[in-house]
N, C-alpha and C positions, 0 to 999 in steps of 0.2 A: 606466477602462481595463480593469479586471477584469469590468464587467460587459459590455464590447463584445466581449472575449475568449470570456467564456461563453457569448455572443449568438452569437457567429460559429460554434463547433461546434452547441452547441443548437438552433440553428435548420434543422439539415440532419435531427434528429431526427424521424422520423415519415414523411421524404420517402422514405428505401430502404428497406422492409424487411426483405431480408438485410441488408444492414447493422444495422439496430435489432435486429436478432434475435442476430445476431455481437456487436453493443455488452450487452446484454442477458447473454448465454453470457456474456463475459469479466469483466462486471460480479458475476454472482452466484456464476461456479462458476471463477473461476482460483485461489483460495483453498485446493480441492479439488485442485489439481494443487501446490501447495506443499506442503500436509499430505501426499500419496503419497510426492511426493518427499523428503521429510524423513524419512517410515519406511520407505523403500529404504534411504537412506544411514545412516541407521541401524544395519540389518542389514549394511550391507556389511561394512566393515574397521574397525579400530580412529581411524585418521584421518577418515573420513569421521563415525564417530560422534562424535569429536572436535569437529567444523564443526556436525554438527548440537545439540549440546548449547549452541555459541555461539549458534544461530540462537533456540535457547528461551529463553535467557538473554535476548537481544535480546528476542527478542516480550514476553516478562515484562516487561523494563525500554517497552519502548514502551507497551504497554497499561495501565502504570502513570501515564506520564505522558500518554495520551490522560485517562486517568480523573481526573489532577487539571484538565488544560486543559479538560475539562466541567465543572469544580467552578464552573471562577473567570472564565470567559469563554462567553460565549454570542453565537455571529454565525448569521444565519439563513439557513435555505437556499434559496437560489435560488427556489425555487417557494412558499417561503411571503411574500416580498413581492412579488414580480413573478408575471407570468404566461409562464411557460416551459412547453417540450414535455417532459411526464414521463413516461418509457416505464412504471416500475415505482414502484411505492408504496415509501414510503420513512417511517422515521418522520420528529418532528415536533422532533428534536434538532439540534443546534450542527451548524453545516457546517465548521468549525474545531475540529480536526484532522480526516479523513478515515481511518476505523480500515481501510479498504480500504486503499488508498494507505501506512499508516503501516507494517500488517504483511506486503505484500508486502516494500515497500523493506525493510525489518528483517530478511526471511529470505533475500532475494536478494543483499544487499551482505554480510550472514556469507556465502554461500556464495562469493560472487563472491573476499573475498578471498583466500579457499582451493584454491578449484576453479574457473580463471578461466572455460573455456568452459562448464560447466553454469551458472555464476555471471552467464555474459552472456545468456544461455537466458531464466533468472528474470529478468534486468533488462530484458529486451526484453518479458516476459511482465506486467513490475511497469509499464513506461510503458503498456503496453496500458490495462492496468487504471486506470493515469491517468486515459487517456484517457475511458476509457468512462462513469468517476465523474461525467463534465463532461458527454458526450454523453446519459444516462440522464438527467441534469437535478438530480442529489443535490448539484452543490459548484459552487464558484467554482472559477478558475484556481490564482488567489493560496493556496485552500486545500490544492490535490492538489500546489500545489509543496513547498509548507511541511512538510507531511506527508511527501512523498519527502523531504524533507532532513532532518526530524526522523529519521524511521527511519531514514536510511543512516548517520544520527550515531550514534545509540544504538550501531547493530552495530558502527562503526569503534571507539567509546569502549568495549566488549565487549569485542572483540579486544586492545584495546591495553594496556586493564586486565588482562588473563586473561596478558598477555606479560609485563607488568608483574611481578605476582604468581607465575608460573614464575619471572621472575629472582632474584625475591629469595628463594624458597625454596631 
């Protein structure tokens, strides 16, 4: 199922190319638009630098456990057993978890549950980026979901800790 899934975007790879070039842009550089946006709100107001300090927290905690889920598991990706359309070179690493996929979701769902419409902005920007991990030919389905749920956990378990820990102060 997962690999008929991937088959089914994948295969339209190579046929448009605005399209592949659009999947390509969102794949390398939506990243660049989380990082901007993270040091605008920053500077803005005291609240907003509030959200973004969860959102670093989050990243920290996500890319920590991206780094043990490479320790201790290894699934391959897409193009190294099968023959799939690969727009861009990629390395030769675990397709589980998706560090694309882990730290959009991680920065977008801290924002989202702060700042709902720039928060549904990044979540609309973070399934792009889904998307595009699948269409570029780098992951399975089953891998850019898991990853979106890992990240969005981290940042809700964030937030709830960081509430937590005000209360009891």
């Amino acid at each position: 199922m997962d690999y008929k899934i991937f088959r089914a975007i994948n295969q339209l790879a190579g046929r448009y190319s605005s399209f592949d070039t659009l999947m390509i842009l969102i794949s390398k550089k939506v990243r660049y638009v989380f990082i901007f946006i993270l040091i605008v709100m920053w500077f803005r107001n005291g609240s907003q630098k509030k959200v973004t300090l969860y959102a670093a927290i989050s990243v920290a905690f996500t890319l920590f456990i991206h780094t043990l889920m490479k320790c201790f598991y290894f699934k391959p990706r897409p193009f190294m057993k099968r023959r799939v359309g690969i727009l861009i070179p990629s390395k030769m690493d675990s397709s589980f978890l998706s560090k694309h996929t882990l730290l959009t979701f991680a920065v977008s769902t801290s924002i989202f549950l702060h700042k709902r419409i720039l928060g549904s902005v990044m979540l609309g920007l973070s399934l792009l980026t889904r998307f595009s991990r699948i269409w570029v030919g780098h992951h399975y389905p089953s891998d850019i979901v898991r990853s979106a749920f890992t990240g969005s956990l981290t940042s809700i378990t964030v937030d709830k800790a960081v509430c937590l820990l005000k209360r009891m102060n």
